[in-house]
PAZAMI-562167 format. One record per residue: x, y, z of N, C-alpha, C in turn. Coordinates in nm, 2 decimals. Example, Ala and Ser with C-alpha at 12.3 -4.5 7.8 and 13.67 -1.06 7.14 Angstrom:
2
- npx / npy / npz / capx / capy / capz / cpx / cpy / cpz
- 1.32 / -0.57 / 0.78 / 1.23 / -0.45 / 0.78 / 1.32 / -0.33 / 0.78
- 1.28 / -0.22 / 0.71 / 1.37 / -0.11 / 0.71 / 1.29 / 0.00 / 0.79
//
This chain:
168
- npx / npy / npz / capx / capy / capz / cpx / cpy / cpz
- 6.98 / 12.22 / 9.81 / 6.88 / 12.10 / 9.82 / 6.96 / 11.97 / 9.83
- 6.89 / 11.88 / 9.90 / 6.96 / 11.75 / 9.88 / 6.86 / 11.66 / 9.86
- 6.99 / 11.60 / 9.76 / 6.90 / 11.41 / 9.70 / 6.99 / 11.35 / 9.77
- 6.90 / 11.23 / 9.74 / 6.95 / 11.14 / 9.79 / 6.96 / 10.99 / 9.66
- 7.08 / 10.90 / 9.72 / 7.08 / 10.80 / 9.64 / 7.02 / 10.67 / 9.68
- 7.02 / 10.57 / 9.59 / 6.96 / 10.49 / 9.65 / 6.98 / 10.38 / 9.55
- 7.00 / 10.20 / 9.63 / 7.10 / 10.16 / 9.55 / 6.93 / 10.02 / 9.59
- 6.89 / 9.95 / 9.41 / 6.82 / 9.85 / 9.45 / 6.67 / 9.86 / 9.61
- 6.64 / 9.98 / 9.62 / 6.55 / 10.05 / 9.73 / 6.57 / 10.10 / 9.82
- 6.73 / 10.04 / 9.86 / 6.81 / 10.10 / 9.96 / 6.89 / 10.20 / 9.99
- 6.84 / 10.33 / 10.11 / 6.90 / 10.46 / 10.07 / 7.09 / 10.41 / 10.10
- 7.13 / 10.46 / 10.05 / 7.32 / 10.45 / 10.05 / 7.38 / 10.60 / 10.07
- 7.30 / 10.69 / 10.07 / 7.39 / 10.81 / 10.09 / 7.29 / 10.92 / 10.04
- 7.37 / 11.03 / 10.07 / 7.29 / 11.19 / 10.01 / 7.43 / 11.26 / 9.92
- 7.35 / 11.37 / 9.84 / 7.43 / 11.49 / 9.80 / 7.34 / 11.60 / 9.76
- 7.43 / 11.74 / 9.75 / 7.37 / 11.83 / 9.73 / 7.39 / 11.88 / 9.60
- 7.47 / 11.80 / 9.51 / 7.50 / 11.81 / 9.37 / 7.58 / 11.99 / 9.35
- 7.61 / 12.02 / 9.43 / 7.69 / 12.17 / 9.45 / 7.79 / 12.20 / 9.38
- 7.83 / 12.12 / 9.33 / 7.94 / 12.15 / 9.26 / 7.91 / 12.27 / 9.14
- 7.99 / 12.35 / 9.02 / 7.96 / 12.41 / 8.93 / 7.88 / 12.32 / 8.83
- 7.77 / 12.41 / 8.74 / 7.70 / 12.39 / 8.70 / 7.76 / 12.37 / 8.56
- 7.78 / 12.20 / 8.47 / 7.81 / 12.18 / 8.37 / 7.69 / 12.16 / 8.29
- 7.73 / 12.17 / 8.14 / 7.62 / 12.14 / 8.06 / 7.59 / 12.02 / 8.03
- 7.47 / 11.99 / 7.93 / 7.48 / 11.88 / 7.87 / 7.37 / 11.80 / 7.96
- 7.33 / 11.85 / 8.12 / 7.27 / 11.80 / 8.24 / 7.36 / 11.71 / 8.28
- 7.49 / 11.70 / 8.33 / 7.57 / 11.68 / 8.42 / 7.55 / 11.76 / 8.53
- 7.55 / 11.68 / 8.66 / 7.56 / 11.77 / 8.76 / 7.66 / 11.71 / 8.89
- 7.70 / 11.75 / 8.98 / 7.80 / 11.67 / 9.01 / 7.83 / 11.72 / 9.13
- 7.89 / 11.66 / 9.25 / 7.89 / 11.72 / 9.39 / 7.96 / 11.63 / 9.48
- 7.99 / 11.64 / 9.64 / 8.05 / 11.56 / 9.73 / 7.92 / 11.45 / 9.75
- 7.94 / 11.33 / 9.75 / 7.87 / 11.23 / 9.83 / 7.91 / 11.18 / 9.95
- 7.77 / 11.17 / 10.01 / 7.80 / 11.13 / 10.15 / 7.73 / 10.98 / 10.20
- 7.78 / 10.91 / 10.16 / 7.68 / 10.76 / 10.18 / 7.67 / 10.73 / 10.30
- 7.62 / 10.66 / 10.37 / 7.57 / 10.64 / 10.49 / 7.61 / 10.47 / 10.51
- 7.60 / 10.42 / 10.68 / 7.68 / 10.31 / 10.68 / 7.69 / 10.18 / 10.57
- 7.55 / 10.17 / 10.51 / 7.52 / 10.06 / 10.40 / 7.60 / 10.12 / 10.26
- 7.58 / 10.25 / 10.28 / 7.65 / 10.28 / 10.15 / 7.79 / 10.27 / 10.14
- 7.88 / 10.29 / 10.29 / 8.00 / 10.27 / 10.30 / 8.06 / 10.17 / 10.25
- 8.00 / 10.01 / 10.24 / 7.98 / 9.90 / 10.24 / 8.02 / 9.89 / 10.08
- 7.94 / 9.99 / 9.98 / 7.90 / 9.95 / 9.85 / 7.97 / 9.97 / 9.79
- 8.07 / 10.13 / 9.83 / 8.19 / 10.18 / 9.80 / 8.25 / 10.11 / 9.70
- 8.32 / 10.00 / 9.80 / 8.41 / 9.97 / 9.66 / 8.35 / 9.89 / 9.53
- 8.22 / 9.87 / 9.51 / 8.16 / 9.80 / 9.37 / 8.13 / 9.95 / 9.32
- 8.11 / 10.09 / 9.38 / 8.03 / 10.21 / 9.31 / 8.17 / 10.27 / 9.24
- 8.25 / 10.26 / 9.32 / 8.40 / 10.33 / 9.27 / 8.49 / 10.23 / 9.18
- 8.48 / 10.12 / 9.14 / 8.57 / 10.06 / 9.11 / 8.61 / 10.09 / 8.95
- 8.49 / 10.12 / 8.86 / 8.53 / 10.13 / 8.74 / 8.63 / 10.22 / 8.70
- 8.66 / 10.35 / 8.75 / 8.80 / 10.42 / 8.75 / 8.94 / 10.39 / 8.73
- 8.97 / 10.27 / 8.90 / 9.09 / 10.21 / 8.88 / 9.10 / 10.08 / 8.83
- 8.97 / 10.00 / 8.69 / 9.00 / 9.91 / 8.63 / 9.03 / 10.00 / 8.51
- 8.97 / 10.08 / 8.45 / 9.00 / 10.12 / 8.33 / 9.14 / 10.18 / 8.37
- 9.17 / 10.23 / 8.43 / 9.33 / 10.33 / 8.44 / 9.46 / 10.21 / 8.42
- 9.40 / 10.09 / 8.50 / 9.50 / 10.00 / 8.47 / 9.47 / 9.90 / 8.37
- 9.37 / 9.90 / 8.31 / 9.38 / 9.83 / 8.15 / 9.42 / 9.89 / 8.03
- 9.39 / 10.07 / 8.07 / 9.46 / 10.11 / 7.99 / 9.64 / 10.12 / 8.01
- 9.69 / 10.14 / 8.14 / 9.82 / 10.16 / 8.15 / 9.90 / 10.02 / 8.10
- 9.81 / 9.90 / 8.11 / 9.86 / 9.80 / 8.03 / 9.84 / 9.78 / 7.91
- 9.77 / 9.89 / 7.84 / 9.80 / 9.90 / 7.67 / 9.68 / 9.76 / 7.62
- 9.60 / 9.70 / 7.77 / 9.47 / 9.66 / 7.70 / 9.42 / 9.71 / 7.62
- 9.30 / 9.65 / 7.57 / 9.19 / 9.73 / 7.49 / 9.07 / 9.74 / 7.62
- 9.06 / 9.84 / 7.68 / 8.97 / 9.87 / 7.78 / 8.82 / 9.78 / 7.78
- 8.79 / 9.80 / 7.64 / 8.65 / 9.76 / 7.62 / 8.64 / 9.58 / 7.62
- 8.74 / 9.51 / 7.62 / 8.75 / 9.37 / 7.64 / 8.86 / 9.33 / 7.77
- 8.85 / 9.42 / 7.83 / 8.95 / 9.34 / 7.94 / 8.83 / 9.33 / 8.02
- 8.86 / 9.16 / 8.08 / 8.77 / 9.12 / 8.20 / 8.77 / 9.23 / 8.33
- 8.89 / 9.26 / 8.38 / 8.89 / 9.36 / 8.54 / 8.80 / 9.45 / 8.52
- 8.81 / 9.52 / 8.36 / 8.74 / 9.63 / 8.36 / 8.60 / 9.63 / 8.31
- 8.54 / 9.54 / 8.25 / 8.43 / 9.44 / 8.26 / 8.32 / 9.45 / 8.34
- 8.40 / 9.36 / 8.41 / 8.35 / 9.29 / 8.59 / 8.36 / 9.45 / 8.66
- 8.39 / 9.53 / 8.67 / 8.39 / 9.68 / 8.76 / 8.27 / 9.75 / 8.71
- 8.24 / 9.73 / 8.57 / 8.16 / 9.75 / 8.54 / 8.00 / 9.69 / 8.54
- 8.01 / 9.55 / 8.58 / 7.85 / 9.47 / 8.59 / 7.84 / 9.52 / 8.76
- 7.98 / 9.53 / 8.83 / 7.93 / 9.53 / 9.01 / 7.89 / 9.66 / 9.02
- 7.94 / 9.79 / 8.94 / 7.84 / 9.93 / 8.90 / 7.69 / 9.91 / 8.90
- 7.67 / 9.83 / 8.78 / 7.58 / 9.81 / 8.72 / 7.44 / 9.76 / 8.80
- 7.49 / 9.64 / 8.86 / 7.42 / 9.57 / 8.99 / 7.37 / 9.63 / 9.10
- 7.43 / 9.74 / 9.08 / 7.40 / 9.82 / 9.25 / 7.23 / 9.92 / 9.17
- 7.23 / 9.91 / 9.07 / 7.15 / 9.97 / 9.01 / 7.09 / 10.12 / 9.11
- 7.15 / 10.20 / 9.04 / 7.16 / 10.34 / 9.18 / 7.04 / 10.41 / 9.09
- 6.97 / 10.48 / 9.19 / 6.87 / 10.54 / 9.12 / 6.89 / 10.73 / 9.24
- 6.86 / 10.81 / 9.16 / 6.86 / 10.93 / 9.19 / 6.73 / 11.00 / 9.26
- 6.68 / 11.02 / 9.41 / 6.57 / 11.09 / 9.42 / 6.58 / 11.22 / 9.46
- 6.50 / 11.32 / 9.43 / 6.49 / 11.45 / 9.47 / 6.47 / 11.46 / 9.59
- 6.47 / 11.61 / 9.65 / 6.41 / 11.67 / 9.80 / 6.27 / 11.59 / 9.84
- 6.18 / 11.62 / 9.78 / 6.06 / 11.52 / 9.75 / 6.02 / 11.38 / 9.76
- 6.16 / 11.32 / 9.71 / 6.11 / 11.13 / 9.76 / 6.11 / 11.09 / 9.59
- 6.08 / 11.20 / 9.47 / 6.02 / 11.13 / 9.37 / 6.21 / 11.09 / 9.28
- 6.21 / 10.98 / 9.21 / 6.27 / 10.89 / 9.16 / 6.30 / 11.07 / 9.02
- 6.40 / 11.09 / 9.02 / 6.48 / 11.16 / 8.90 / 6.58 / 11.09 / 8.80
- 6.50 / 11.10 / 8.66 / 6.57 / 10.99 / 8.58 / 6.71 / 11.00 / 8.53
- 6.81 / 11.00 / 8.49 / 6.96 / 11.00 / 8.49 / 6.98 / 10.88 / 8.36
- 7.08 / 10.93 / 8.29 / 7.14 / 10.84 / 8.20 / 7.27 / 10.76 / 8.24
- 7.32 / 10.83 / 8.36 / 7.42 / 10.81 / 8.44 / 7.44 / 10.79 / 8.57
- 7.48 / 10.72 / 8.64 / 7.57 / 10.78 / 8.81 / 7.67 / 10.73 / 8.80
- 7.82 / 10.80 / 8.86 / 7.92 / 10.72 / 8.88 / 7.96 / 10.82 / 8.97
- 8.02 / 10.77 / 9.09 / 8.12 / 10.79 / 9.22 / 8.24 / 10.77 / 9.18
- 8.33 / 10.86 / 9.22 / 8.46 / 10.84 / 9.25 / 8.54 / 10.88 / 9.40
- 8.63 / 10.80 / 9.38 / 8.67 / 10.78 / 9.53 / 8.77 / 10.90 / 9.51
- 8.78 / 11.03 / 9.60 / 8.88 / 11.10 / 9.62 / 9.03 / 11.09 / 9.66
- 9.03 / 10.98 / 9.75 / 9.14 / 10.88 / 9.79 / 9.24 / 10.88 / 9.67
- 9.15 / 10.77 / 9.57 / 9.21 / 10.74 / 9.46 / 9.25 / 10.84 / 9.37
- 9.17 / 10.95 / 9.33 / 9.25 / 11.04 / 9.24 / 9.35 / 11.12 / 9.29
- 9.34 / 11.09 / 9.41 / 9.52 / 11.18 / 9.46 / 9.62 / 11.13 / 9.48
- 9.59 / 10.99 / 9.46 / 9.69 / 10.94 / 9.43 / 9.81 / 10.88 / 9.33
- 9.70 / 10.93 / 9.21 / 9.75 / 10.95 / 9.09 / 9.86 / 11.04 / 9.03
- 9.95 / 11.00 / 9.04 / 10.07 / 11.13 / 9.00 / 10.06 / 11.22 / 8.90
- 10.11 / 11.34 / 8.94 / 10.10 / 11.43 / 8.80 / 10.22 / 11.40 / 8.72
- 10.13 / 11.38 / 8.58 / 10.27 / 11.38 / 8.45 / 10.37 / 11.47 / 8.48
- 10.48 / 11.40 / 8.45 / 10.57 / 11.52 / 8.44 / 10.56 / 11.65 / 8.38
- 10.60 / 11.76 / 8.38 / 10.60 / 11.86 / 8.30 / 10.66 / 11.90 / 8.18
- 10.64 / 11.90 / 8.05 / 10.68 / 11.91 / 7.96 / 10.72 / 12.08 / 7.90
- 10.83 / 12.11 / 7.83 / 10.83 / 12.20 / 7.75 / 10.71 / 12.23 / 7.60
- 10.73 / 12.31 / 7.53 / 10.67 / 12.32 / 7.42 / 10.68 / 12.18 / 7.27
- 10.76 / 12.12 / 7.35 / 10.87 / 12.04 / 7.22 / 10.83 / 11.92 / 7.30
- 10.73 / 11.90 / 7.44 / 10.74 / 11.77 / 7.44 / 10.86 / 11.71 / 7.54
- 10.96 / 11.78 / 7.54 / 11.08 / 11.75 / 7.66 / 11.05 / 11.80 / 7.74
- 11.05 / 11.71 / 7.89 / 11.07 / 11.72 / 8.02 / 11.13 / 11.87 / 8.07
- 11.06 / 11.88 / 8.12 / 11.15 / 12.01 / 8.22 / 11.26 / 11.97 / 8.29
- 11.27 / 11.89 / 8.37 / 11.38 / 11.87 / 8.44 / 11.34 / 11.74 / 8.46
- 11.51 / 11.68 / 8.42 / 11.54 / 11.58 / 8.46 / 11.57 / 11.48 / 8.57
- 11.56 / 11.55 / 8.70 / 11.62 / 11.52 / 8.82 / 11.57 / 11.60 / 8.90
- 11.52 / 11.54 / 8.99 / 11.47 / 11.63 / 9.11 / 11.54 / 11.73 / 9.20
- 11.64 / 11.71 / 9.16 / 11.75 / 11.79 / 9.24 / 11.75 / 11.96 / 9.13
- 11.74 / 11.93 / 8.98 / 11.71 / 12.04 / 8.92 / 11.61 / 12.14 / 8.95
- 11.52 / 12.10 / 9.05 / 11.41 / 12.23 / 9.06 / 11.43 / 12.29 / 9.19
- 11.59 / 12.25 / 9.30 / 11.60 / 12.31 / 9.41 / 11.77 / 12.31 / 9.42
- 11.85 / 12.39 / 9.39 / 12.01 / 12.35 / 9.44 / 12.05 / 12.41 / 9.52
- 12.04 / 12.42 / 9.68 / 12.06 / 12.50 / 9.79 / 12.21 / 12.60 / 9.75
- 12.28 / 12.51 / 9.67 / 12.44 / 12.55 / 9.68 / 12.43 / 12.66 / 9.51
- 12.32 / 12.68 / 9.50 / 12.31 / 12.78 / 9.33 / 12.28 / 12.92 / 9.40
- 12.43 / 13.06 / 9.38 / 12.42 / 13.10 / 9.40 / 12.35 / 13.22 / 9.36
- 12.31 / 13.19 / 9.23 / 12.23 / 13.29 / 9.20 / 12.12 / 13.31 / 9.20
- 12.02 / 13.23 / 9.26 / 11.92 / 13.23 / 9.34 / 11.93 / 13.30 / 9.45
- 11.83 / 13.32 / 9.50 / 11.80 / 13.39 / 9.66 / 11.72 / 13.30 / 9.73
- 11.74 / 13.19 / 9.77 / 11.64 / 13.08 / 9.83 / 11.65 / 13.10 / 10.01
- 11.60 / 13.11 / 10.05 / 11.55 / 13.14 / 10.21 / 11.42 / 13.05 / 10.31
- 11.47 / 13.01 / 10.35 / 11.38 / 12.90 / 10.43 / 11.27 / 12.97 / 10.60
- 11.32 / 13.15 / 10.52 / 11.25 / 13.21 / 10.66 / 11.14 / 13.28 / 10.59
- 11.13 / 13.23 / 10.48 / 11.03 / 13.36 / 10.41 / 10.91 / 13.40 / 10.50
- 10.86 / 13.50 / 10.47 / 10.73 / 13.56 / 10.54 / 10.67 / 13.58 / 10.46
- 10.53 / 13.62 / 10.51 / 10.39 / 13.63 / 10.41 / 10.32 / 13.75 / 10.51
- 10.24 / 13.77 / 10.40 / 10.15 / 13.87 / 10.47 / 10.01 / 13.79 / 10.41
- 9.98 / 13.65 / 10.41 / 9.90 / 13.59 / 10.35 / 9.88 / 13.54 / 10.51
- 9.75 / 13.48 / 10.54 / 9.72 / 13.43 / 10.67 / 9.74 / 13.30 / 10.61
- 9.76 / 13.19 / 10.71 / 9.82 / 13.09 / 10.72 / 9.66 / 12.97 / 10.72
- 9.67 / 12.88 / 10.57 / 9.57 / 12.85 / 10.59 / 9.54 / 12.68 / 10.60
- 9.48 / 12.59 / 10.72 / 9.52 / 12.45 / 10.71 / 9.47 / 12.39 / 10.57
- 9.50 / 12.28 / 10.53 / 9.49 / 12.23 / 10.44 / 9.33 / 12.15 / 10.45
- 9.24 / 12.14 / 10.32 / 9.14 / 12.12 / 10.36 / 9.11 / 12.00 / 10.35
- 9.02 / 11.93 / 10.44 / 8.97 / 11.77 / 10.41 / 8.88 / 11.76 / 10.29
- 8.87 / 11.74 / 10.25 / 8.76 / 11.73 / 10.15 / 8.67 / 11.54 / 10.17
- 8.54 / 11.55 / 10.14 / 8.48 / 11.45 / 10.17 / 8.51 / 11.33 / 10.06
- 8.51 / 11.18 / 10.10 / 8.58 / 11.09 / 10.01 / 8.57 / 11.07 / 9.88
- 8.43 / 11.08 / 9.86 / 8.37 / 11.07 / 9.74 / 8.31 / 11.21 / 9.66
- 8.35 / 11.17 / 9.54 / 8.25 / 11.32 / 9.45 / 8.14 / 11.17 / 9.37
- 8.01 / 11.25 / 9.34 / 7.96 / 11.20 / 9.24 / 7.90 / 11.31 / 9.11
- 7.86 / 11.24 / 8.98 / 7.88 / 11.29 / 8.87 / 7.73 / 11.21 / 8.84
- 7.64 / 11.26 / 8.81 / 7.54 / 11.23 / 8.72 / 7.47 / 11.30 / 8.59
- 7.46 / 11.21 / 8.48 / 7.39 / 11.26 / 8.35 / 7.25 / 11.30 / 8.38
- 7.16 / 11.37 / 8.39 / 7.04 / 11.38 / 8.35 / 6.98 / 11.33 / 8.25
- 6.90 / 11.23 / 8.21 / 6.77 / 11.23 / 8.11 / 6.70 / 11.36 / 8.09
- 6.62 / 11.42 / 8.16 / 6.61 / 11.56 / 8.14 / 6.68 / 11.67 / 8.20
- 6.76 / 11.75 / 8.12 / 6.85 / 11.81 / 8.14 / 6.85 / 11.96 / 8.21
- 6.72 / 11.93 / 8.25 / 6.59 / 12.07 / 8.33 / 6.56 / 11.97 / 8.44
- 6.56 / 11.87 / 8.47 / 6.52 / 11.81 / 8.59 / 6.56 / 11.84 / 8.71
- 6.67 / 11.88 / 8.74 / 6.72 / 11.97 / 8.86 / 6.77 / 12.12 / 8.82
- 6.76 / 12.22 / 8.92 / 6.76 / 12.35 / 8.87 / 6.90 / 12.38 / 8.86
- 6.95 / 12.47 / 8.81 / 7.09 / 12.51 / 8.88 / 7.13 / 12.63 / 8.89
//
């Protein structure tokens, strides 16, 4: 099925909310906004990378201005949820995230049991000249060879008010 969104009357985009089925009436899927919604992007996605960098600055998230202000231009767009149908589905929530951005996020390092790094140096997880390894740069597979996939920019995430309001 697809809903669609809709920001202040104006449609901004669709989804099919496909993603796996969480509880609690979270539902959550790829969005696909359409040219006006393209536009809104960065006031619908921003609250992510204000909180990530008020917190990496050891702000207090809940009084930093950036993170604030990302939150009233959320807020302003006032997004409302419709069904297959046309009819308005109530939500305690919507928030977009820009896919862009979360891959750009580095993974923590990897830690042992104790908290210490696994390796120190990038050079420790490959030493062409360690002979007790078998490292080979011709390996074969019997796995078929698969391209890497695009995935669409945006995911969205919304709360349900009733938590039966869409099936799953």
């Amino acid at each position: 099925m697809t809903y669609s969104l809709w920001s202040r009357g104006r449609l901004i985009g669709r989804t099919d909310l496909g993603f796996v089925y969480r509880e609690n009436g979270c539902r959550c899927g790829w969005f696909h906004p359409n040219e006006l919604g393209e536009k809104l992007m960065p006031a619908a996605t921003g609250i992510s990378p204000a909180m990530r960098a008020a917190y990496e600055a050891g702000k207090d998230v809940l009084r930093d201005p950036d993170f604030l202000s990302a939150c009233d231009y959320e807020h302003a767009l006032e997004m409302r949820l419709h069904g297959p149908n046309g009819d308005v589905i109530e939500t305690e929530m919507i928030g977009i995230t820009d896919t862009h951005y979360l891959l750009s996020i580095p993974d923590p390092p990897m830690e042992d049991d104790w908290g210490e790094p696994l390796f120190t140096d990038e050079r420790e997880l490959f030493d062409p000249d360690d002979e007790e390894d078998d490292w080979s740069m011709d390996f074969e597979s019997d796995l078929p060879w698969e391209e890497p996939v695009e995935h669409p920019r945006y995911q969205i995430l919304i709360r349900l008010k009733d938590h039966d309001a869409i099936p799953y």
